[in-house]
VOZANU-28750 format. One record per residue (C-alpha): residue in three letters; chain; x, y, z; residue number from 1. Coordinates in nm, 4 decimals. Layout:
<dodren->ALA	lokol->A	c1->X	c2->Y	c3->Z	palum->NUM>
...
REM end
This chain:
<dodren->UNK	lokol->A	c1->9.0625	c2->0.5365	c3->20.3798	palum->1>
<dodren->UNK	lokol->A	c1->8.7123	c2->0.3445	c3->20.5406	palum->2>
<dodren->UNK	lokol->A	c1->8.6411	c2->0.2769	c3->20.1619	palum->3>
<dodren->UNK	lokol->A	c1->9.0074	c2->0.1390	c3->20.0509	palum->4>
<dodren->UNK	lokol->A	c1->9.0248	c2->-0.1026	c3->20.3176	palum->5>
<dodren->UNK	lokol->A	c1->8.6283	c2->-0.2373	c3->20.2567	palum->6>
<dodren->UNK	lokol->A	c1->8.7551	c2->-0.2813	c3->19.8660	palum->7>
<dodren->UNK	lokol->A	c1->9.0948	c2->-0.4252	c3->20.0283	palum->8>
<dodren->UNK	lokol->A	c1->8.8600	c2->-0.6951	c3->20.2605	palum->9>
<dodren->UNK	lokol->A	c1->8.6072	c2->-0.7924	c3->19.9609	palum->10>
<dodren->UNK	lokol->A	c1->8.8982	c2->-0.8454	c3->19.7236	palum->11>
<dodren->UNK	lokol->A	c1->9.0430	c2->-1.0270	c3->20.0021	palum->12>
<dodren->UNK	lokol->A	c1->8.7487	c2->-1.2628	c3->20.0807	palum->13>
<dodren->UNK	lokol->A	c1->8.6710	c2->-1.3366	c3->19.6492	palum->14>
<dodren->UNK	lokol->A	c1->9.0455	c2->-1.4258	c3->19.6086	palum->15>
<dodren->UNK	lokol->A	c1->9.0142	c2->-1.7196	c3->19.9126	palum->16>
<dodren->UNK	lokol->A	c1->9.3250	c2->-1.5233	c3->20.0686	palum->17>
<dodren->UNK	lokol->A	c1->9.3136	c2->-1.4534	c3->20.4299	palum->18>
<dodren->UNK	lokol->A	c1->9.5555	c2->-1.2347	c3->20.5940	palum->19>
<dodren->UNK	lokol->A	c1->9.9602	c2->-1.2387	c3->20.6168	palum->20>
<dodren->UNK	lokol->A	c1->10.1696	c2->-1.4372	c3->20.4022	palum->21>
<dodren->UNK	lokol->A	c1->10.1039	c2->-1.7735	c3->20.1844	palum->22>
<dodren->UNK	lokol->A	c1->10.0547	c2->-2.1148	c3->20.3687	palum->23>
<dodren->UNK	lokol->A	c1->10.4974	c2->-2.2040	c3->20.3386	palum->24>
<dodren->UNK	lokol->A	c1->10.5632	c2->-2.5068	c3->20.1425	palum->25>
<dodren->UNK	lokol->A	c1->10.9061	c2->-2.5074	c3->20.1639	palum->26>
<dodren->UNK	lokol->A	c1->11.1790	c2->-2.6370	c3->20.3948	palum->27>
<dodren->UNK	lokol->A	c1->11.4318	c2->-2.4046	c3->20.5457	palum->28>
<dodren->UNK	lokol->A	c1->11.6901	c2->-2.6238	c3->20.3605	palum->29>
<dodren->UNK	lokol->A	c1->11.5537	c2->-2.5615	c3->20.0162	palum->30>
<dodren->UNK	lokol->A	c1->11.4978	c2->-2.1691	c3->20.0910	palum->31>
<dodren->UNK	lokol->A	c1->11.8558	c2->-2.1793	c3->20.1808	palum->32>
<dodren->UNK	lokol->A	c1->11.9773	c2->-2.3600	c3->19.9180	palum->33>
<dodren->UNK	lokol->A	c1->11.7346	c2->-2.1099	c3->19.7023	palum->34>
<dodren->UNK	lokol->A	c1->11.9207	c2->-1.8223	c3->19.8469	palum->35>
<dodren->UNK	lokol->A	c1->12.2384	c2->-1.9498	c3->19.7695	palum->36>
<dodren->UNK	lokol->A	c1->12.1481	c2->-2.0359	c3->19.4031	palum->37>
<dodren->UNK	lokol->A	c1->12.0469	c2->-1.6800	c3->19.3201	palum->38>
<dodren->UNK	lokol->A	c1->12.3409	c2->-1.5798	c3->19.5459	palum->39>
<dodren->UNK	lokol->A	c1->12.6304	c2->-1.7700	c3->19.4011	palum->40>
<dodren->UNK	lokol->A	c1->12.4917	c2->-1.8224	c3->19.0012	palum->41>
<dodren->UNK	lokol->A	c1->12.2195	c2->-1.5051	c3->18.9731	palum->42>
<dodren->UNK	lokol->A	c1->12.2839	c2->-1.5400	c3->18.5505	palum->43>
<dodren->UNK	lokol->A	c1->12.2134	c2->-1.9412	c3->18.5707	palum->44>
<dodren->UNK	lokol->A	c1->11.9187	c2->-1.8724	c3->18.8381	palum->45>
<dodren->UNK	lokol->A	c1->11.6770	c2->-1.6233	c3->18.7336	palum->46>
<dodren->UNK	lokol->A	c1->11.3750	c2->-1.5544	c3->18.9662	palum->47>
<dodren->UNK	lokol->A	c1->11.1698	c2->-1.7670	c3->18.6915	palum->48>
<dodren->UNK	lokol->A	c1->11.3736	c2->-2.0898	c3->18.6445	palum->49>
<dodren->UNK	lokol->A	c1->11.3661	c2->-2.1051	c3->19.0844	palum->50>
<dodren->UNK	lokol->A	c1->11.0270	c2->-2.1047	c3->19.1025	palum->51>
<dodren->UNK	lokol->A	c1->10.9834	c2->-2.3826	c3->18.8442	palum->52>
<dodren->UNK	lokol->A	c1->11.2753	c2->-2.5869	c3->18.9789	palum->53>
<dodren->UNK	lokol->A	c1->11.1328	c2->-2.5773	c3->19.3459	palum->54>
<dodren->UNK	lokol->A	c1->10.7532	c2->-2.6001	c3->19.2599	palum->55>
<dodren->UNK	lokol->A	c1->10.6784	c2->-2.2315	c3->19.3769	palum->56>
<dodren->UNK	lokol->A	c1->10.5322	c2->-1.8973	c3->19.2023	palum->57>
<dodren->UNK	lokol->A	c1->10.7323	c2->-1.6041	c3->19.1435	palum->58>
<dodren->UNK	lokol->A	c1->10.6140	c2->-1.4441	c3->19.4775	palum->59>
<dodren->UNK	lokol->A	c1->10.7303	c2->-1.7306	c3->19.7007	palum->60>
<dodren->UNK	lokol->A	c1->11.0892	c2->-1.7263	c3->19.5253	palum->61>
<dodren->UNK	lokol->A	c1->11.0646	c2->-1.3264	c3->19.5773	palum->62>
<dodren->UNK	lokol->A	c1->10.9810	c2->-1.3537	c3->19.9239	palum->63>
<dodren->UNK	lokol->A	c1->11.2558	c2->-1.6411	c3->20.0463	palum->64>
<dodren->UNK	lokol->A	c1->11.4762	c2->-1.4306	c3->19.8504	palum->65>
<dodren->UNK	lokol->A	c1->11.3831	c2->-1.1114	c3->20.0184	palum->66>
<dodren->UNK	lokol->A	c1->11.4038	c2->-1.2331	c3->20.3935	palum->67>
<dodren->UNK	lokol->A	c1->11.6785	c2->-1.3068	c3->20.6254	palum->68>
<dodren->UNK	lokol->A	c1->11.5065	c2->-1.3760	c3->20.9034	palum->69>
<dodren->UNK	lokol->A	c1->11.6790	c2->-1.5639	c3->21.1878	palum->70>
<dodren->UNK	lokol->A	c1->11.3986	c2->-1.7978	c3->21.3649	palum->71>
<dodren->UNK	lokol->A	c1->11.4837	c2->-2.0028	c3->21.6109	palum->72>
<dodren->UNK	lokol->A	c1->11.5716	c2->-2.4033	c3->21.5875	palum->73>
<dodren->UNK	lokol->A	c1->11.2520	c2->-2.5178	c3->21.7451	palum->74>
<dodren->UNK	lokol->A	c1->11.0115	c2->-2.2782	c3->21.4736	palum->75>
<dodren->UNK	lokol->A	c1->11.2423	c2->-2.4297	c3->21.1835	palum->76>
<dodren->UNK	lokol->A	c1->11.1772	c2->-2.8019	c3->21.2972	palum->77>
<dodren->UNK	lokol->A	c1->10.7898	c2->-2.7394	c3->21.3509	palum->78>
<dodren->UNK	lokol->A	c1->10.7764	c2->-2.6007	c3->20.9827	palum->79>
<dodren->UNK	lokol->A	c1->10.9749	c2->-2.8535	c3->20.8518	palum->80>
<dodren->UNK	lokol->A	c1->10.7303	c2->-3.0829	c3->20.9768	palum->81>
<dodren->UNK	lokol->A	c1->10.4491	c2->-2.9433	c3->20.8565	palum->82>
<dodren->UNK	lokol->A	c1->10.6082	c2->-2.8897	c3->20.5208	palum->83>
<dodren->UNK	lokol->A	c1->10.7316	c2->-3.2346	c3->20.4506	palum->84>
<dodren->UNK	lokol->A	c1->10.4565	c2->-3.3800	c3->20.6611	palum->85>
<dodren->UNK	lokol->A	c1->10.2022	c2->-3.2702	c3->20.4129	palum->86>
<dodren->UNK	lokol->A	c1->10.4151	c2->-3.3317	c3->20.0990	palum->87>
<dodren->UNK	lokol->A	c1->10.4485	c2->-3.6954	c3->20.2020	palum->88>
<dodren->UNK	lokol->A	c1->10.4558	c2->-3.9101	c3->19.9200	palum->89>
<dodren->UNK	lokol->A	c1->10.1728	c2->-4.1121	c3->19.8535	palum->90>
<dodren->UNK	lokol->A	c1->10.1705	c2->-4.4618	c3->19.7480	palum->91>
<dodren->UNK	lokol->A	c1->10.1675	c2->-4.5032	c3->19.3584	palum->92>
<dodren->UNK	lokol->A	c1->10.3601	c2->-4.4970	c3->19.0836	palum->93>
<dodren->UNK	lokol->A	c1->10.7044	c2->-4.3167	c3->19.0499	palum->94>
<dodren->UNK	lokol->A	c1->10.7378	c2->-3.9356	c3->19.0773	palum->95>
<dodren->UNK	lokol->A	c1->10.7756	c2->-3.7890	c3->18.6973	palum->96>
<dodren->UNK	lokol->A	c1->11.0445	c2->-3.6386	c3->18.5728	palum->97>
<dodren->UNK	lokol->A	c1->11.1581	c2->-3.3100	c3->18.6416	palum->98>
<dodren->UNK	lokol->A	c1->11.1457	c2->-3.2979	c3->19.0129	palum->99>
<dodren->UNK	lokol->A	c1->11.5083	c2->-3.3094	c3->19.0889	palum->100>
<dodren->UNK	lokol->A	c1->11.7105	c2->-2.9413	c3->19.0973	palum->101>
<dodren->UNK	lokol->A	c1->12.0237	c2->-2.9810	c3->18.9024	palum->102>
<dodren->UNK	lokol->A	c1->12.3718	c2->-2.7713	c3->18.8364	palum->103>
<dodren->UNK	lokol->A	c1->12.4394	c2->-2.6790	c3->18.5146	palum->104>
<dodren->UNK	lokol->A	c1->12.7536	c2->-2.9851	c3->18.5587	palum->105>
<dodren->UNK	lokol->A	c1->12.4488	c2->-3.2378	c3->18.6038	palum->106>
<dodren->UNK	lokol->A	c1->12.5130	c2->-3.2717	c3->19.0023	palum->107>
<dodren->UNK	lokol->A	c1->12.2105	c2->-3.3237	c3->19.2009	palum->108>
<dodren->UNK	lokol->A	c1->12.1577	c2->-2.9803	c3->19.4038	palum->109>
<dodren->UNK	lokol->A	c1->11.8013	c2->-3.0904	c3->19.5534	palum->110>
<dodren->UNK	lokol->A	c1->11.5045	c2->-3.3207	c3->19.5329	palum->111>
<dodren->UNK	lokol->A	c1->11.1389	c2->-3.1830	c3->19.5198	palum->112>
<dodren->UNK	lokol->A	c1->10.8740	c2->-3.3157	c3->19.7555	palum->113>
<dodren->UNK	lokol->A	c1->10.5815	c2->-3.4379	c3->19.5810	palum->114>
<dodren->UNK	lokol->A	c1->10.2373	c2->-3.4891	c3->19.7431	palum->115>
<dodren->UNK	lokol->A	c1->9.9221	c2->-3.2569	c3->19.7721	palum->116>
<dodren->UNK	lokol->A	c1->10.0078	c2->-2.8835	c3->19.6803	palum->117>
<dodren->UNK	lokol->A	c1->10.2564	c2->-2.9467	c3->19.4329	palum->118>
<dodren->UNK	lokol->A	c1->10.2333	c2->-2.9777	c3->19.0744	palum->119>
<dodren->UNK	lokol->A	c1->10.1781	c2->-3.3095	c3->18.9656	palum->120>
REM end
């Protein structure tokens, strides 16, 4: 057991990963409106085409989908903050294209943040 969770720590410390879950990058709106994709249209959703339309890996998209945790207002506003604080668009040209979530009718569903941690 001693020797599992001295492989666990190494692993731990060459991978740059500290403990608990990934940094979040996204708002509660778009894990909501994540939730209800894969909820409402699972067949035009799959767990890959959500994690490229919201700028995530598979794991994030997992996770959101996974939890249903209820935090309270003033935790969702302080992550929100974070979240869009440090996706804050930087001056420059014009986001590319491809960072708008759209239904299958062409309606806009959601707009991707751009800034540092998202693909450019």
């Amino acid at each position: 057991r001693a020797q599992r969770r001295r492989r666990a720590a190494r692993l731990r410390r060459e991978l740059g990963g500290g403990r608990g879950a990934p940094e979040r990058t996204l708002t509660w709106e778009a894990m909501e409106q994540m939730r209800f994709l894969r909820q409402e249209l699972p067949e035009e959703w799959p767990l890959e085409r959500l994690a490229d339309g919201f700028g995530v890996s598979l794991d994030v998209v997992r996770r959101v989908l996974r939890s249903r945790s209820c935090v309270p207002l003033h935790r969702r506003l302080r992550q929100d903050a974070r979240v869009l604080r440090a996706a804050a668009p930087r001056p420059g040209p014009a986001p590319p294209p491809g960072t708008e979530v759209r239904a299958p009718d062409g309606s806009l569903l959601y707009r991707l943040p751009r800034g540092p941690g998202w693909p450019q």
